[in-house]
C-alpha positions as a LaTeX table, in Angstrom:
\begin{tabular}{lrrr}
\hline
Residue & $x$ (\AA) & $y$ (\AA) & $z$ (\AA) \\
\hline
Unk1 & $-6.99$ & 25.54 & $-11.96$ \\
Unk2 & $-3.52$ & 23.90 & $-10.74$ \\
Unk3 & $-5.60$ & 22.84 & $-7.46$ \\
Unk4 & $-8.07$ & 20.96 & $-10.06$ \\
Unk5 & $-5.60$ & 19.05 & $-11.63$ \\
Unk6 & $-3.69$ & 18.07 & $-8.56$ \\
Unk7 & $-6.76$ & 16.64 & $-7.41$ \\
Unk8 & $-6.88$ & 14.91 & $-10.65$ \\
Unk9 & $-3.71$ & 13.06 & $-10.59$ \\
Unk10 & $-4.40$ & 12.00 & $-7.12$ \\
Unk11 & $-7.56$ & 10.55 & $-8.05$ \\
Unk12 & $-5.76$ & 9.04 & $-10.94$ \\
Unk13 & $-3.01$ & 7.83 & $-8.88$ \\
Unk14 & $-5.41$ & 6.26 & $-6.82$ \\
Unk15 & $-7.83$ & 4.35 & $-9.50$ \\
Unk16 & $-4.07$ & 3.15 & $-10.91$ \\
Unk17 & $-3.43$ & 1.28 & $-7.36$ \\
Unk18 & $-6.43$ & 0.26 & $-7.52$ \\
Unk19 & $-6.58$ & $-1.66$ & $-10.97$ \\
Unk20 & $-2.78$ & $-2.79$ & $-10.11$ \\
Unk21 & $-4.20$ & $-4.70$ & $-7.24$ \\
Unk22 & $-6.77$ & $-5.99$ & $-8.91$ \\
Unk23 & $-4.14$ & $-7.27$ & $-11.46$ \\
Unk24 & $-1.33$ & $-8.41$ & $-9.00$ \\
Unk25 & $-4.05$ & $-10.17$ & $-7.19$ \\
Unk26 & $-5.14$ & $-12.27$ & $-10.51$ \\
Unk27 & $-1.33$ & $-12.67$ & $-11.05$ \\
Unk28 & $-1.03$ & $-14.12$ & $-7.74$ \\
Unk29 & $-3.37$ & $-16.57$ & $-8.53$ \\
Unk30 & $-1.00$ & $-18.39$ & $-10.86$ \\
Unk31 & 2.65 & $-17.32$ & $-9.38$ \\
Unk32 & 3.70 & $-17.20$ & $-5.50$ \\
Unk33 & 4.62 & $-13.62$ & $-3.83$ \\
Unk34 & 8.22 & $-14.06$ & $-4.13$ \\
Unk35 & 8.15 & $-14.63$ & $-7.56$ \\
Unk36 & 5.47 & $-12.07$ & $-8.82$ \\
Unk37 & 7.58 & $-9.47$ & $-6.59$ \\
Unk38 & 10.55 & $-10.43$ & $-8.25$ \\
Unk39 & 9.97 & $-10.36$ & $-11.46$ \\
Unk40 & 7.56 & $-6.59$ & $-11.44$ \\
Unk41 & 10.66 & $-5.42$ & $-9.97$ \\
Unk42 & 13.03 & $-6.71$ & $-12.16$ \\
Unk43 & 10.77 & $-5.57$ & $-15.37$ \\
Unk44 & 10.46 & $-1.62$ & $-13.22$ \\
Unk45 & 14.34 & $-1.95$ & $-13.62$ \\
Unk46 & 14.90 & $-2.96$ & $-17.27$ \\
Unk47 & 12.37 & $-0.13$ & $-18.26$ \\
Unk48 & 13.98 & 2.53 & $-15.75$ \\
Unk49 & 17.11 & 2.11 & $-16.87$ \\
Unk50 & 16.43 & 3.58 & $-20.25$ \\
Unk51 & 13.79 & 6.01 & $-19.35$ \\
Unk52 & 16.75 & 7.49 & $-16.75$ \\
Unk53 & 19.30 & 7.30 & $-19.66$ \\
Unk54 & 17.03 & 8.93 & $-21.95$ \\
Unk55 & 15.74 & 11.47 & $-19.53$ \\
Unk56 & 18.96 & 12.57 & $-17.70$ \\
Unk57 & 21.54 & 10.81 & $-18.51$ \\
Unk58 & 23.20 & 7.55 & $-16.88$ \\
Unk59 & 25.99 & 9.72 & $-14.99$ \\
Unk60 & 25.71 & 8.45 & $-11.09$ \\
Unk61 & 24.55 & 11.53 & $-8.48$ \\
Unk62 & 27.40 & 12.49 & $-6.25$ \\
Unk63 & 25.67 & 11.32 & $-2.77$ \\
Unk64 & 27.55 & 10.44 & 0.76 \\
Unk65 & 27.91 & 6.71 & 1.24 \\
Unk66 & 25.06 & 7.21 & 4.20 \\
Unk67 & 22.54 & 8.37 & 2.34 \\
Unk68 & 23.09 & 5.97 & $-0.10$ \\
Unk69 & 22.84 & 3.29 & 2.10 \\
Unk70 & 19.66 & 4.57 & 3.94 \\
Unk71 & 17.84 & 4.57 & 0.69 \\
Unk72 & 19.15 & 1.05 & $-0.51$ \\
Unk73 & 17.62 & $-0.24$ & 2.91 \\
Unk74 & 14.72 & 1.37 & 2.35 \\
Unk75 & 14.34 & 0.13 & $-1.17$ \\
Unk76 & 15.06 & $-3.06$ & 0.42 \\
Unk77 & 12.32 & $-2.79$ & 3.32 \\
Unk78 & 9.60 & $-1.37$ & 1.02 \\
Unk79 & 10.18 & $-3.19$ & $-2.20$ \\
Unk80 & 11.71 & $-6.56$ & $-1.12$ \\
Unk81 & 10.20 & $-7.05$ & 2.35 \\
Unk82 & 6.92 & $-5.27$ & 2.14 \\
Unk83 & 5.99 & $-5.55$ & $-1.43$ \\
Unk84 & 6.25 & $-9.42$ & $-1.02$ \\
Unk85 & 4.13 & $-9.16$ & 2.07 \\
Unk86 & 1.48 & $-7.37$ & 0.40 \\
Unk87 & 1.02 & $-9.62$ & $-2.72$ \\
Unk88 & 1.12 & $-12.46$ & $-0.26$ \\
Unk89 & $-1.63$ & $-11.15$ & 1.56 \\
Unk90 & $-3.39$ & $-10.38$ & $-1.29$ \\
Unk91 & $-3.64$ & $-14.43$ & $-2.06$ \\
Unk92 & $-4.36$ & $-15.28$ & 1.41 \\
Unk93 & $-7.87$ & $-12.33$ & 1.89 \\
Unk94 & $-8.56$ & $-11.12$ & $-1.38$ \\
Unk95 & $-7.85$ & $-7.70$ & $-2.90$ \\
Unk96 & $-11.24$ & $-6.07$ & $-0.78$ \\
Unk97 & $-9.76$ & $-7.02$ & 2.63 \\
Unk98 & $-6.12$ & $-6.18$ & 1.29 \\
Unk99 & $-7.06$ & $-2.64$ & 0.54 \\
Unk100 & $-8.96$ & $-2.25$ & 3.92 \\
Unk101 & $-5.98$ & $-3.54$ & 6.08 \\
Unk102 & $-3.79$ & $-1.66$ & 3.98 \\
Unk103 & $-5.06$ & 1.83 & 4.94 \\
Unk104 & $-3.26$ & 1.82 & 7.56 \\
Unk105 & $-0.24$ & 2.73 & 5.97 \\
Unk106 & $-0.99$ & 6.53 & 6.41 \\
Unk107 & $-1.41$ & 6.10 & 10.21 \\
Unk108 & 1.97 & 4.52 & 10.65 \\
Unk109 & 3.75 & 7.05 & 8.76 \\
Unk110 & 2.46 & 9.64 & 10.78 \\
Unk111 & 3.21 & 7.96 & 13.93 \\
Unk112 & 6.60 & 7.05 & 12.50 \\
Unk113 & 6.88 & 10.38 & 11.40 \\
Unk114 & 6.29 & 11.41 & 15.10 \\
Unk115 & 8.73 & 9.29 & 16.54 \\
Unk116 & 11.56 & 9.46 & 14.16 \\
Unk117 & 11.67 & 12.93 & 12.33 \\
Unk118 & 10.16 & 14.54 & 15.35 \\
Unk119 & 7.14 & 15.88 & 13.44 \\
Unk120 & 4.06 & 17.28 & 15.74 \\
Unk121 & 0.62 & 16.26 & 15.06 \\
Unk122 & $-2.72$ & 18.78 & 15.32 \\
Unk123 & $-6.14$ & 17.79 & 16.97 \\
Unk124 & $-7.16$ & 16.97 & 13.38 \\
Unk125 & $-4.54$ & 14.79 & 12.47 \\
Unk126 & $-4.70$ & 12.96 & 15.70 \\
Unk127 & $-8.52$ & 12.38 & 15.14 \\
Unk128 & $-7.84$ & 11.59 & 11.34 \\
Unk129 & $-5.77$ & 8.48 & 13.04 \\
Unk130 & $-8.10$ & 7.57 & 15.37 \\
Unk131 & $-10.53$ & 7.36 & 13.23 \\
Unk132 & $-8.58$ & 5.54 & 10.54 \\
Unk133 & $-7.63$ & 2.93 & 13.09 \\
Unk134 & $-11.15$ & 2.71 & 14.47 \\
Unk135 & $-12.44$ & 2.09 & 10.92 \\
Unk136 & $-9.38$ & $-0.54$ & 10.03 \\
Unk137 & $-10.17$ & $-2.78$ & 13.34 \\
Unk138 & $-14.40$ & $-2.24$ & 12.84 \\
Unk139 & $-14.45$ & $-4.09$ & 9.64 \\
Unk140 & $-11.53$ & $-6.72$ & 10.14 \\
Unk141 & $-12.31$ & $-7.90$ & 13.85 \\
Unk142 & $-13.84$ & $-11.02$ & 13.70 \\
Unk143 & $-16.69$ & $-10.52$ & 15.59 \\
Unk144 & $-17.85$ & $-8.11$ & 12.90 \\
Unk145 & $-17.53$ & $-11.00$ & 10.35 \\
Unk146 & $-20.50$ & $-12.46$ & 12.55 \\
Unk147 & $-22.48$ & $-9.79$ & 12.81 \\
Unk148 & $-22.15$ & $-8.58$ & 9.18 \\
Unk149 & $-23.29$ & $-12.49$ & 8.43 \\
Unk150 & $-26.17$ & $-11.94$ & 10.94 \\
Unk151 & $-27.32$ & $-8.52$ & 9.14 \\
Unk152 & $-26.81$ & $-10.04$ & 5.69 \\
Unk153 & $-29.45$ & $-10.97$ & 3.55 \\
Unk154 & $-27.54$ & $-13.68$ & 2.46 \\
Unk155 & $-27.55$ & $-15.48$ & 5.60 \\
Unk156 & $-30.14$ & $-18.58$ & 6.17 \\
Unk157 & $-32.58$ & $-16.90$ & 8.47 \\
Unk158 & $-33.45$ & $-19.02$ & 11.57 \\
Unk159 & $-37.08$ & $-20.29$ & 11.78 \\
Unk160 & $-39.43$ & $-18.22$ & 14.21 \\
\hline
\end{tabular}
């Protein structure tokens, strides 16, 4: 049963990206990247701050100085840097394209992974990559965008 509902929320966590997209992609249409980021950030902060207060209490964790600072980089990389990245390349390709491109997120935490936490990788996991990677640069190299015209029913058909 508990492996049932993991599934579950994973699938749920996954149709939620999804319809965020979708929505940060028609919000994108009317405010620039910067801006959208900033202000979904700002509103995750005013409703954190009393779900944490509520929940356990507004007393700061006793944490060294260097892992504090690691994670306020981080928060800075992934919510400032790439977050505003993302929604801008949502208004440049569309959400479809986005979410392709985007799967390789998993790849480059593994390889990351590898290189900084000295993790090891199975057969499996190095295929999984592969594979991944294969499947990102199939459908977003341009000569695909030809040949997908080509094969498309949509495309004017040359006289024979």
């Amino acid at each position: 049963m508990e492996i049932a509902l993991r599934q579950m929320l994973a699938l749920s966590c996954a149709i939620c990206w999804a319809l965020a997209v979708i929505l940060l992609q028609r919000s994108g249409e009317s405010l620039p990247a910067f801006e959208l980021n900033l202000f979904k950030h700002v509103l995750s902060l005013v409703l954190l701050i009393p779900t944490l207060a509520w929940t356990v209490g507004l007393a700061l964790p006793d944490y060294p100085l260097d892992e504090i600072c690691i994670a306020l980089f981080s928060g800075f990389l992934g919510i400032g840097v790439a977050d505003t990245w993302y929604l801008r390349a949502l208004n440049l390709m569309g959400a479809s394209r986005t979410g392709i491109i985007a799967s390789v997120f998993s790849p480059f935490v593994v390889l990351l992974s590898v290189l900084f936490l000295g993790e090891s990788l199975t057969g499996f996991q190095l295929l999984g990559f592969a594979l991944v990677m294969a499947g990102v640069l199939l459908v977003t190299w341009p000569w695909f965008y030809g040949w997908a015209a080509i094969c498309s029913s949509q495309h004017p058909r040359r006289p024979s």
